[in-house]
N, CA and C atoms as a LAMMPS dump frame, in Angstrom:
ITEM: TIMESTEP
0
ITEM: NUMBER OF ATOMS
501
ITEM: BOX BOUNDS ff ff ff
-5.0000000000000000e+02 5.0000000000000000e+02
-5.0000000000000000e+02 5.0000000000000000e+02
-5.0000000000000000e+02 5.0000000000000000e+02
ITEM: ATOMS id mol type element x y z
1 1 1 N 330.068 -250.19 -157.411
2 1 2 C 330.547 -250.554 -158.719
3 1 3 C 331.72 -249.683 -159.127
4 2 1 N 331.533 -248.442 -158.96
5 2 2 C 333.036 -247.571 -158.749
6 2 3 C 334.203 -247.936 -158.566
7 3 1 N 333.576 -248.213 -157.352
8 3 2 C 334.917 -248.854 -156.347
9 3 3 C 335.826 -250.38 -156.879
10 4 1 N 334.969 -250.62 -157.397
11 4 2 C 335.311 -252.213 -158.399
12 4 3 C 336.455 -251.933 -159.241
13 5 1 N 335.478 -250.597 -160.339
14 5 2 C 336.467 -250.117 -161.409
15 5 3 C 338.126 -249.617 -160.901
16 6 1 N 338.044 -248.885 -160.33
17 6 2 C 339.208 -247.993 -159.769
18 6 3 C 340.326 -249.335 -158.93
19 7 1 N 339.681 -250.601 -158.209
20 7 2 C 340.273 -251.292 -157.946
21 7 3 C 341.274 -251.401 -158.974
22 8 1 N 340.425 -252.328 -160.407
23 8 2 C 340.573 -253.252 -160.991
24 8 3 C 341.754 -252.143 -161.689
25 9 1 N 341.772 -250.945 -162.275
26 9 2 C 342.313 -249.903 -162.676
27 9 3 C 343.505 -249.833 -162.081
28 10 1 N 344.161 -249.912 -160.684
29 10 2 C 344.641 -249.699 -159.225
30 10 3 C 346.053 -250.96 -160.167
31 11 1 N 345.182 -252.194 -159.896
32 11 2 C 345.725 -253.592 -160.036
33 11 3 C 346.325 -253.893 -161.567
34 12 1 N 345.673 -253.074 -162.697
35 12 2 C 346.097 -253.737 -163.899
36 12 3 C 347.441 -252.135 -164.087
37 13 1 N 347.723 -251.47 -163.507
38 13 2 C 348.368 -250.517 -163.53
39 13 3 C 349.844 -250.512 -163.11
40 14 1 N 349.509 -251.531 -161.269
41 14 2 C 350.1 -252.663 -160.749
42 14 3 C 351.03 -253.047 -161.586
43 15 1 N 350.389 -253.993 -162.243
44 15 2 C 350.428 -255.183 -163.617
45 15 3 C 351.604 -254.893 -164.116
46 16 1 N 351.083 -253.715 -164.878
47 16 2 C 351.53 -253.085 -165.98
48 16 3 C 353.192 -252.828 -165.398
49 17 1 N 353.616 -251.952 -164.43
50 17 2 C 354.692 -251.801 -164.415
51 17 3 C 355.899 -252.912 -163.699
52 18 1 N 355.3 -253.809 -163.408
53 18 2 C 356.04 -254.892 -162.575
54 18 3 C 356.478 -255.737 -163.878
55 19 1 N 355.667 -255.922 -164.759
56 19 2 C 356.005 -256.601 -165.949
57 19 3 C 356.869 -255.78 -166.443
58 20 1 N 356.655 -255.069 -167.101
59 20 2 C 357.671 -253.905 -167.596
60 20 3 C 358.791 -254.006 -167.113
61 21 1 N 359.241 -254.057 -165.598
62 21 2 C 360.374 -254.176 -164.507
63 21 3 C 361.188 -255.472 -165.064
64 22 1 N 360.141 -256.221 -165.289
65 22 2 C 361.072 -257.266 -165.212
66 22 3 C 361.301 -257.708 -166.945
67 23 1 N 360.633 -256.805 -167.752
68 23 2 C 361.352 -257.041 -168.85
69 23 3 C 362.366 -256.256 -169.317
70 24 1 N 362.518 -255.404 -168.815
71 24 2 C 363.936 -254.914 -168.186
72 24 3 C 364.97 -255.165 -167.39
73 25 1 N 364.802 -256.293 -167.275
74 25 2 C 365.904 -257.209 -166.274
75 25 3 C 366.931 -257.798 -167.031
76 26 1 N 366.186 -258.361 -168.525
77 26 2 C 367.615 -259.077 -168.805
78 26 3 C 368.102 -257.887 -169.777
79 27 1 N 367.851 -256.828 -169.992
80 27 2 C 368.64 -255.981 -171.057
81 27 3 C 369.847 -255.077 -170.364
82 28 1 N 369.552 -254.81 -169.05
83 28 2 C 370.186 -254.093 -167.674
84 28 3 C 371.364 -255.276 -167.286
85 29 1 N 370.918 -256.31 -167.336
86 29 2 C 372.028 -257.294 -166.725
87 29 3 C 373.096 -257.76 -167.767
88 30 1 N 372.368 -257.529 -169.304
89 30 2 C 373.573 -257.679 -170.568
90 30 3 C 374.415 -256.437 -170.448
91 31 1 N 374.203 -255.336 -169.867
92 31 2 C 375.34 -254.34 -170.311
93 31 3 C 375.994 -254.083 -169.119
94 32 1 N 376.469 -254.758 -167.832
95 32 2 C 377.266 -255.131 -167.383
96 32 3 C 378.504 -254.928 -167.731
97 33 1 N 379.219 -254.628 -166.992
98 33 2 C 381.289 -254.512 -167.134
99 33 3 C 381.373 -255.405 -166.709
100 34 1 N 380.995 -256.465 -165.965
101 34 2 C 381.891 -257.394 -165.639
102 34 3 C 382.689 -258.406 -166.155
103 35 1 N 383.852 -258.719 -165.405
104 35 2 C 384.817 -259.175 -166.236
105 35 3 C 384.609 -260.877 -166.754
106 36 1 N 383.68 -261.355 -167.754
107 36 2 C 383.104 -262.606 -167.57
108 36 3 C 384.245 -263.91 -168.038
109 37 1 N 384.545 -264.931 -167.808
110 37 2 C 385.744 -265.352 -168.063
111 37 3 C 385.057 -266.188 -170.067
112 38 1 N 383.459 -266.159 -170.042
113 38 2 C 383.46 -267.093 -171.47
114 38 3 C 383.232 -265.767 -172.452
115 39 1 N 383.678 -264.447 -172.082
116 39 2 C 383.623 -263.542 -173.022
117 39 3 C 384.639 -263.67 -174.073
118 40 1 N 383.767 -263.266 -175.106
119 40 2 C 384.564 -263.328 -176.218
120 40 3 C 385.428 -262.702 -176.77
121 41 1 N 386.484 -262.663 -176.984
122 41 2 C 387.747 -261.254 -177.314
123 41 3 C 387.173 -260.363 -177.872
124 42 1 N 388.015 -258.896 -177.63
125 42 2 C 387.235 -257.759 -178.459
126 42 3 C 387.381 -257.932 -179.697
127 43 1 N 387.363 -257.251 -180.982
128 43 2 C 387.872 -257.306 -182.241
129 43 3 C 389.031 -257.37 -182.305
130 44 1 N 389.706 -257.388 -183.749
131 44 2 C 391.532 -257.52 -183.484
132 44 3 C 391.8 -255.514 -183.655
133 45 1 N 392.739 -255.592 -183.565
134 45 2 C 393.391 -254.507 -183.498
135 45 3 C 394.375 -254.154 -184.805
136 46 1 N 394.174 -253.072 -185.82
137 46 2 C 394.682 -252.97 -187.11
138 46 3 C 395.715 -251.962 -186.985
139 47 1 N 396.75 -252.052 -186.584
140 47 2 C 398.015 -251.435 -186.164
141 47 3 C 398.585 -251.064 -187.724
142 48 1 N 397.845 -251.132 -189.048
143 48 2 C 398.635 -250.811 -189.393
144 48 3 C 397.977 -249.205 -190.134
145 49 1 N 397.131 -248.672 -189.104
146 49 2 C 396.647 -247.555 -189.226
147 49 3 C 397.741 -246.613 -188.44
148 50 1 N 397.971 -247.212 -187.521
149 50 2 C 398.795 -246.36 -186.766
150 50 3 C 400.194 -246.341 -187.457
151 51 1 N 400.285 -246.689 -188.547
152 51 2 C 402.031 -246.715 -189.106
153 51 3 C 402.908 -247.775 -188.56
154 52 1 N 402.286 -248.52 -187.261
155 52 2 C 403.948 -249.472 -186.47
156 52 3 C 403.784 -250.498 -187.13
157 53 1 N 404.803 -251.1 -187.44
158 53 2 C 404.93 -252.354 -188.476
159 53 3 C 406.079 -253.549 -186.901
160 54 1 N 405.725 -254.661 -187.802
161 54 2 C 406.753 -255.286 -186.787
162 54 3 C 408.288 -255.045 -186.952
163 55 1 N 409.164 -255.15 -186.361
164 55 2 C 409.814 -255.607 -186.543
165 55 3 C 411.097 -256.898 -187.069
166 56 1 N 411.739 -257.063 -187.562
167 56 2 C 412.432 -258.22 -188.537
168 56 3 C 412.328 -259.005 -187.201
169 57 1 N 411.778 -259.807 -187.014
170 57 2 C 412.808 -260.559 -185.961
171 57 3 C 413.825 -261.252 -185.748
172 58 1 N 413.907 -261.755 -187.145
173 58 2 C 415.397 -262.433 -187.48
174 58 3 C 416.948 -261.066 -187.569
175 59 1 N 416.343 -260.144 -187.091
176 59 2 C 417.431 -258.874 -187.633
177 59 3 C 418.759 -259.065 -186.496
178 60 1 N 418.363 -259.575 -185.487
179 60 2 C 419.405 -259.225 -184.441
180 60 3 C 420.113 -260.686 -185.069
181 61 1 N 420.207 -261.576 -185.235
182 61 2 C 420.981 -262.861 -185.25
183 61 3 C 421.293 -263.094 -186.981
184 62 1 N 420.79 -262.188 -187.898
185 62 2 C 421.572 -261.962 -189.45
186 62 3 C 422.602 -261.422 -189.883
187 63 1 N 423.043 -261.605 -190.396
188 63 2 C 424.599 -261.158 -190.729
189 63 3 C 424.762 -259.949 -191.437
190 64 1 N 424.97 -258.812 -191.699
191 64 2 C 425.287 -257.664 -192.685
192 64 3 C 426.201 -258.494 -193.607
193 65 1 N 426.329 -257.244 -194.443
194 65 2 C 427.092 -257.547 -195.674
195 65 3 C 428.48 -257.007 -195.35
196 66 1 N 429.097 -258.111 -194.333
197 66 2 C 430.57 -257.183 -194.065
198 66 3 C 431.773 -257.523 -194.565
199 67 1 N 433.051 -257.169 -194.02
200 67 2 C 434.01 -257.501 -194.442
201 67 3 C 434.501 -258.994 -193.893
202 68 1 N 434.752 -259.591 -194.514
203 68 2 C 435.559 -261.389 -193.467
204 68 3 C 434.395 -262.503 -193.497
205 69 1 N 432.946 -262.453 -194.327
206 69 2 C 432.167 -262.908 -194.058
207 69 3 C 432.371 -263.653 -195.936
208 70 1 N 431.678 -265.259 -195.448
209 70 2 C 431.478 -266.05 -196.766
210 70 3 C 430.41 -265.408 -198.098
211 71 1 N 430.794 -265.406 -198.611
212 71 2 C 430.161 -265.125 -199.994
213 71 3 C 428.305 -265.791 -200.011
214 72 1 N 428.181 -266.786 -199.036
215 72 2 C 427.227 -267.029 -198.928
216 72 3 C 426.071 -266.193 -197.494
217 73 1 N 426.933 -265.871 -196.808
218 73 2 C 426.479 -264.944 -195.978
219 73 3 C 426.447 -263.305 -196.308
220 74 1 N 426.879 -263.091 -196.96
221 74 2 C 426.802 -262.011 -197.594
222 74 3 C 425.164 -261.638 -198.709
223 75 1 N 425.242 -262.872 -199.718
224 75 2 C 423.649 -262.759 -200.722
225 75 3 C 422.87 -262.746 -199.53
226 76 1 N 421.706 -261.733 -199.931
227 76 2 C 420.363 -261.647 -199.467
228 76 3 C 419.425 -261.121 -200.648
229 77 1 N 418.245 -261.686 -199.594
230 77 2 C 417.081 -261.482 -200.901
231 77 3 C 416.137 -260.381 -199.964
232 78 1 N 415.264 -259.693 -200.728
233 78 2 C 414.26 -258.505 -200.078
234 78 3 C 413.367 -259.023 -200.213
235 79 1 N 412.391 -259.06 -198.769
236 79 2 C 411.009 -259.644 -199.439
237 79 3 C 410.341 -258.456 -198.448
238 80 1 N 409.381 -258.182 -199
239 80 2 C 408.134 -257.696 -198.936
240 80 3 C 406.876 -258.541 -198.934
241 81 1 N 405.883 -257.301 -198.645
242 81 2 C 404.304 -257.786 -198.7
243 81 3 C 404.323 -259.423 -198.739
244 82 1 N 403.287 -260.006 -199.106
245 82 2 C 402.793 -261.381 -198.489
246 82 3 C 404.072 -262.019 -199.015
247 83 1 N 405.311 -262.119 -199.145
248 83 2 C 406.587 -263.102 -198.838
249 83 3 C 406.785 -262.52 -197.709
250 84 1 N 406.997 -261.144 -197.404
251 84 2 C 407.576 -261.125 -195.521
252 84 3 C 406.656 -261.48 -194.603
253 85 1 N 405.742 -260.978 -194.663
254 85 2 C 404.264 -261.85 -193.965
255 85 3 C 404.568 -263.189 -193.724
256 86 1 N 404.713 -263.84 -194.772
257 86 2 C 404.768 -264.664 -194.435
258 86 3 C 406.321 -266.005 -194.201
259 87 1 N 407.288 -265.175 -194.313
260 87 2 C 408.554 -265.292 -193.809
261 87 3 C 408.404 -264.692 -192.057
262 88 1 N 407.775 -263.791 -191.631
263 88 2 C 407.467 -263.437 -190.258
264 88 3 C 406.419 -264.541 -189.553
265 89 1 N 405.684 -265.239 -190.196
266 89 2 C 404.714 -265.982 -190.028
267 89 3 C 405.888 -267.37 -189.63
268 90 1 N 405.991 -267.598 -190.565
269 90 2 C 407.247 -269.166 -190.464
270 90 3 C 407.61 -268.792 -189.347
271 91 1 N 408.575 -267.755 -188.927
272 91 2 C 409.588 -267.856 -187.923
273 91 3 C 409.118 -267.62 -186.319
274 92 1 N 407.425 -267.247 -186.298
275 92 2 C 407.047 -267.152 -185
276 92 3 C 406.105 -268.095 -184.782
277 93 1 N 405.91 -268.739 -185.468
278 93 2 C 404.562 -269.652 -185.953
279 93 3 C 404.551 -270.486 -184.697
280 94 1 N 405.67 -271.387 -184.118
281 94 2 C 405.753 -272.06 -182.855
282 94 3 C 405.876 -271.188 -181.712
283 95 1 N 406.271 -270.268 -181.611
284 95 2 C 407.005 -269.289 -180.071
285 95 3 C 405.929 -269.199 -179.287
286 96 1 N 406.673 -268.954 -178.462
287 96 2 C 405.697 -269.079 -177.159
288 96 3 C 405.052 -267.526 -176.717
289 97 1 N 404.251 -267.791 -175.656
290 97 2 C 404.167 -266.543 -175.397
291 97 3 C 402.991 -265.672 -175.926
292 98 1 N 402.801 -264.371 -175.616
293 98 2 C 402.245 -263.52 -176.286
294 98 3 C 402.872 -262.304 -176.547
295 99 1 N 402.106 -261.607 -177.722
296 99 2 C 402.302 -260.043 -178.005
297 99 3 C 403.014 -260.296 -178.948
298 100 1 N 403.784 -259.027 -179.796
299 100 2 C 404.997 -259.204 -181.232
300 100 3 C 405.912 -260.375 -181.11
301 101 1 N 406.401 -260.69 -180.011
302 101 2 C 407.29 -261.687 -179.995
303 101 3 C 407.314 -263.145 -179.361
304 102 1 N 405.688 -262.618 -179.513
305 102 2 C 404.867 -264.192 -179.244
306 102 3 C 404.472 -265.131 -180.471
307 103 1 N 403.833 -266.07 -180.021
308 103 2 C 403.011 -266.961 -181.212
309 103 3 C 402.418 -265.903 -182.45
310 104 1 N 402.658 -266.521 -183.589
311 104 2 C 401.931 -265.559 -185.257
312 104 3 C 400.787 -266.315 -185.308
313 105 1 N 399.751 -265.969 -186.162
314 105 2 C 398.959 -266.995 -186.876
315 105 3 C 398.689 -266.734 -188.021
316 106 1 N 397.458 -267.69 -188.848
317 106 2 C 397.46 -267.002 -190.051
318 106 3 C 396.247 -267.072 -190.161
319 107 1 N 395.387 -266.028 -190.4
320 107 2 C 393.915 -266.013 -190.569
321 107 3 C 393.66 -266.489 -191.524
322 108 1 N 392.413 -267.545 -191.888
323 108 2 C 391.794 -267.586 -192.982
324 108 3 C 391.464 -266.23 -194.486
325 109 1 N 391.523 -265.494 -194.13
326 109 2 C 391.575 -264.473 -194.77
327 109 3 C 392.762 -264.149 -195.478
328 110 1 N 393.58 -264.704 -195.225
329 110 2 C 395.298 -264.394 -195.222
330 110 3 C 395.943 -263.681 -195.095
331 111 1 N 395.843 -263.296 -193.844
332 111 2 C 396.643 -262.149 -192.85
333 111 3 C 396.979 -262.725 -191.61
334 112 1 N 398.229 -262.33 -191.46
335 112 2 C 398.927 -262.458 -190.005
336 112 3 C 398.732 -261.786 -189.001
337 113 1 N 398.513 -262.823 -187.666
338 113 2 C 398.154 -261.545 -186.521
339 113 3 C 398.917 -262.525 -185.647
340 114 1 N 399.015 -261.665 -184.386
341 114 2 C 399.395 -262.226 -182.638
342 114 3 C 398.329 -262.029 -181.764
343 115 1 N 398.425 -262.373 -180.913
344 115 2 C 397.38 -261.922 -179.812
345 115 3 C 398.274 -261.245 -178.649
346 116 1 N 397.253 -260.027 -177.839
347 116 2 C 398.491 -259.52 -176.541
348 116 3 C 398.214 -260.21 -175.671
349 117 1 N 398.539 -259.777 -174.625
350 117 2 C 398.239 -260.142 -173.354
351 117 3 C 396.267 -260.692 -172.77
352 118 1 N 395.573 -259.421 -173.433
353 118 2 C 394.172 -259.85 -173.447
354 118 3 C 393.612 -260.329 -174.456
355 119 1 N 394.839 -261.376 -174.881
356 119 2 C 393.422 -261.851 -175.892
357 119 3 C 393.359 -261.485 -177.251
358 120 1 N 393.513 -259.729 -177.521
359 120 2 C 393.083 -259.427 -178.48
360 120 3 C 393.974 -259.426 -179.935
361 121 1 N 393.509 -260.159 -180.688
362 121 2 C 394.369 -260.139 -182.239
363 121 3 C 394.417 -258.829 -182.701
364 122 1 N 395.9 -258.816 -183.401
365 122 2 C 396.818 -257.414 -183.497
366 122 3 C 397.136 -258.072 -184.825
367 123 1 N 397.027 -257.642 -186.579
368 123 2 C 397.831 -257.985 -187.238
369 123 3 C 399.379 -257.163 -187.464
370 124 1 N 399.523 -257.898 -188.084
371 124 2 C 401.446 -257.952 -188.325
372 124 3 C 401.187 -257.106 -189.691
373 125 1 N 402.285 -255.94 -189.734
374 125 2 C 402.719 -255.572 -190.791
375 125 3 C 403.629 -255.101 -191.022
376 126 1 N 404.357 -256.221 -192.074
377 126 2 C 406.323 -256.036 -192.483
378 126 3 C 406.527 -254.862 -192.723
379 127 1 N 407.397 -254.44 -192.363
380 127 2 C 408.392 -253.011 -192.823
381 127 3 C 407.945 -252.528 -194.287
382 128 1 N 407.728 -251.145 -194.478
383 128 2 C 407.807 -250.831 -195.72
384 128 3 C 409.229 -251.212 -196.713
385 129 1 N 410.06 -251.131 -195.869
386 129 2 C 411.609 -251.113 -196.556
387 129 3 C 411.919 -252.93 -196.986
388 130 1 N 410.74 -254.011 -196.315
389 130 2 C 410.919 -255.348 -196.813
390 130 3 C 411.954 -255.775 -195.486
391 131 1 N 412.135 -256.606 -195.577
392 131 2 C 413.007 -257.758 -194.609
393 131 3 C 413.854 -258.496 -195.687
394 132 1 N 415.193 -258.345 -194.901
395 132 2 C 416.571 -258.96 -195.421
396 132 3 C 416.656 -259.92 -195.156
397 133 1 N 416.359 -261.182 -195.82
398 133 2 C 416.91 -262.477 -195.574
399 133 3 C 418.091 -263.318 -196.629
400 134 1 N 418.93 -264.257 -196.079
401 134 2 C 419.874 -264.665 -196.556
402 134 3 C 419.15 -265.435 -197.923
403 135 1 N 419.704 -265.819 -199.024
404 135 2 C 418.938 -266.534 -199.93
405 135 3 C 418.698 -267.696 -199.557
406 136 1 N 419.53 -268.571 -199.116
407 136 2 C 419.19 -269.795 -198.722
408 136 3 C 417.399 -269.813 -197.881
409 137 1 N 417.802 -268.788 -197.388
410 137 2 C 415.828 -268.878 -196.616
411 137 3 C 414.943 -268.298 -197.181
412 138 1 N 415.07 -267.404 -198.133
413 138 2 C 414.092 -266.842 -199.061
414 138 3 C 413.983 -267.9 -200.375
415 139 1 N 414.779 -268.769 -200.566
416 139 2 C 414.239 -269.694 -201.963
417 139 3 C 412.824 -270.202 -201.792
418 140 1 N 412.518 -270.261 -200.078
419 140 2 C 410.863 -270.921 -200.063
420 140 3 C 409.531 -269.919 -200.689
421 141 1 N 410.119 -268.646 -200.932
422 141 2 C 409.52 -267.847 -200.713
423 141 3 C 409.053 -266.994 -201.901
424 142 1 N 409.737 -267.357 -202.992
425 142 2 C 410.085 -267.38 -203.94
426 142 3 C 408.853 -266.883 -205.019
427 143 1 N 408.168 -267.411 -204.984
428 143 2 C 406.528 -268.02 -205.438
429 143 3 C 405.849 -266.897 -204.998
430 144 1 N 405.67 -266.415 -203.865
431 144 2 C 404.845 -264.909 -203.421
432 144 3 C 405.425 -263.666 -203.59
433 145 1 N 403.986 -263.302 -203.616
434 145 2 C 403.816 -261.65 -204.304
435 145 3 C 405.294 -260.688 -203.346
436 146 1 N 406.12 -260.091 -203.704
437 146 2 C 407.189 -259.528 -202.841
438 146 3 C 408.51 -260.197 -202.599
439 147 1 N 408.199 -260.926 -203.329
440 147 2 C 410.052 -261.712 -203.197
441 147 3 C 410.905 -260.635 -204.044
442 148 1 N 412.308 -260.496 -204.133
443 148 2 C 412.455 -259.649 -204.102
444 148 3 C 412.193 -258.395 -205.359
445 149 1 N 411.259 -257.695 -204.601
446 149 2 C 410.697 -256.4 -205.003
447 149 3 C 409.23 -256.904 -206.324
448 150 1 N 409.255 -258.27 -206.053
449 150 2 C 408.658 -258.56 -207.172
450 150 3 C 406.838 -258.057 -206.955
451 151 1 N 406.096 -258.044 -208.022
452 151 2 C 405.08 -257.444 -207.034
453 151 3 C 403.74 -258.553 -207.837
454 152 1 N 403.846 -259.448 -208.464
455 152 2 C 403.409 -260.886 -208.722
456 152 3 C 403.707 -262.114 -208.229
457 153 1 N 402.761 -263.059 -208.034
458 153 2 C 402.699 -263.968 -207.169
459 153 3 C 401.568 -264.184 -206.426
460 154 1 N 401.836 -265.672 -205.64
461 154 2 C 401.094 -265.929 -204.384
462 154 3 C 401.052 -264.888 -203.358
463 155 1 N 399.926 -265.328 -202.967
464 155 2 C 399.719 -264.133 -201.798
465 155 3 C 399.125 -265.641 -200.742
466 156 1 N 398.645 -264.627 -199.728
467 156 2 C 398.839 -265.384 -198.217
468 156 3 C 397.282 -266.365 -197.962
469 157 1 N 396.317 -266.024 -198.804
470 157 2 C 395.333 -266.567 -198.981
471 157 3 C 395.055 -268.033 -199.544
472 158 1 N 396.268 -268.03 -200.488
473 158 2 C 396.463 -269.203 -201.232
474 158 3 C 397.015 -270.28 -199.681
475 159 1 N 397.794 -269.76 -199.098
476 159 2 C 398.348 -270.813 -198.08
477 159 3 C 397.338 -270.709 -196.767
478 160 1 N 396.673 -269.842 -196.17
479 160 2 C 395.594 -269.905 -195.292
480 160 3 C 395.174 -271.142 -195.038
481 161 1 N 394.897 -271.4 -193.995
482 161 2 C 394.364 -272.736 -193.46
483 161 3 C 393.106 -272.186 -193.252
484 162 1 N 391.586 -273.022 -193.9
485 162 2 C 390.56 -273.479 -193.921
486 162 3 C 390.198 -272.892 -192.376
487 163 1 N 390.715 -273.805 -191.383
488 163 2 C 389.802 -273.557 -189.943
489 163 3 C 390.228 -272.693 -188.99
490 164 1 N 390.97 -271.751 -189.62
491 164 2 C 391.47 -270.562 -188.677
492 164 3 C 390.376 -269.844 -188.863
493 165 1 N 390.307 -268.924 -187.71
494 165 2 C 389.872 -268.041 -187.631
495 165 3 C 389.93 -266.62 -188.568
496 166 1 N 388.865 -266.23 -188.725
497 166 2 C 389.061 -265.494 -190.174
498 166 3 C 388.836 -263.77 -189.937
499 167 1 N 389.651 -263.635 -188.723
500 167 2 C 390.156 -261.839 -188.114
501 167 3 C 389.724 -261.065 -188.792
């Protein structure tokens, strides 16, 4: 009868750690590195902790205020906060590509981001000093918070699209 016990003792002991083993199977196989292709992007990336803002992108192909130039190339308007946002938004909104000088979007939230190379959303943030645009392209713009220097208005939430993604 001993010998019964100590079996049965032997076997449920057995038991005990093989189960255990294998309920440890799927928690060991979730923390994996591997590179899975239906993984989901990391979080976005808030660059504007680090101080880098984008760049104008319209800056290289705008005109200064020089000498020999039309009176209409000359006016510009300053926009800031959610008017440059979203004057940076307009002008990358189609482009191809990735990273700063790739595709913009606009989060539900109403903030602008890109994605890099992996995937991961990076928002956009205009220059402290505002972005120079000619008036003719700032009249759209008019209406949001930062047109020039203004600090009332629409903001970027009001124009957000519903089924974006909300970064």
């Amino acid at each position: 009868m001993n010998t019964t016990y100590q079996e049965r003792k032997i076997v449920s002991r057995l038991l005990a750690v093989v189960l255990s083993a294998l309920l440890m199977v799927p928690l060991l196989s979730s923390c994996g590195g591997g590179g899975s292709q239906n993984a989901a992007p990391p979080p976005p990336v808030d660059d504007t902790l680090s101080g880098r803002t984008v760049n104008n992108p319209a800056s290289g192909n705008q005109p200064e205020a020089k000498r020999g130039l039309s009176t209409g190339q000359k006016v510009g308007i300053t926009l800031a906060g959610a008017a440059a946002l979203y004057y940076l938004y307009n002008q990358r909104k189609n482009a191809q590509g990735k990273g700063p000088e790739g595709q913009y979007y606009l989060s539900k939230n109403g903030r602008v981001y890109y994605r890099d190379a992996q995937n991961r959303p990076h928002w956009v943030t205009p220059p402290s000093e505002g972005i120079r645009v000619p008036e003719s392209e700032a009249q759209q713009y008019r209406d949001f918070q930062g047109y020039n220097g203004r600090s009332t208005g629409r903001t970027l939430t009001d124009v957000a699209p519903q089924e974006a993604p909300a970064f």
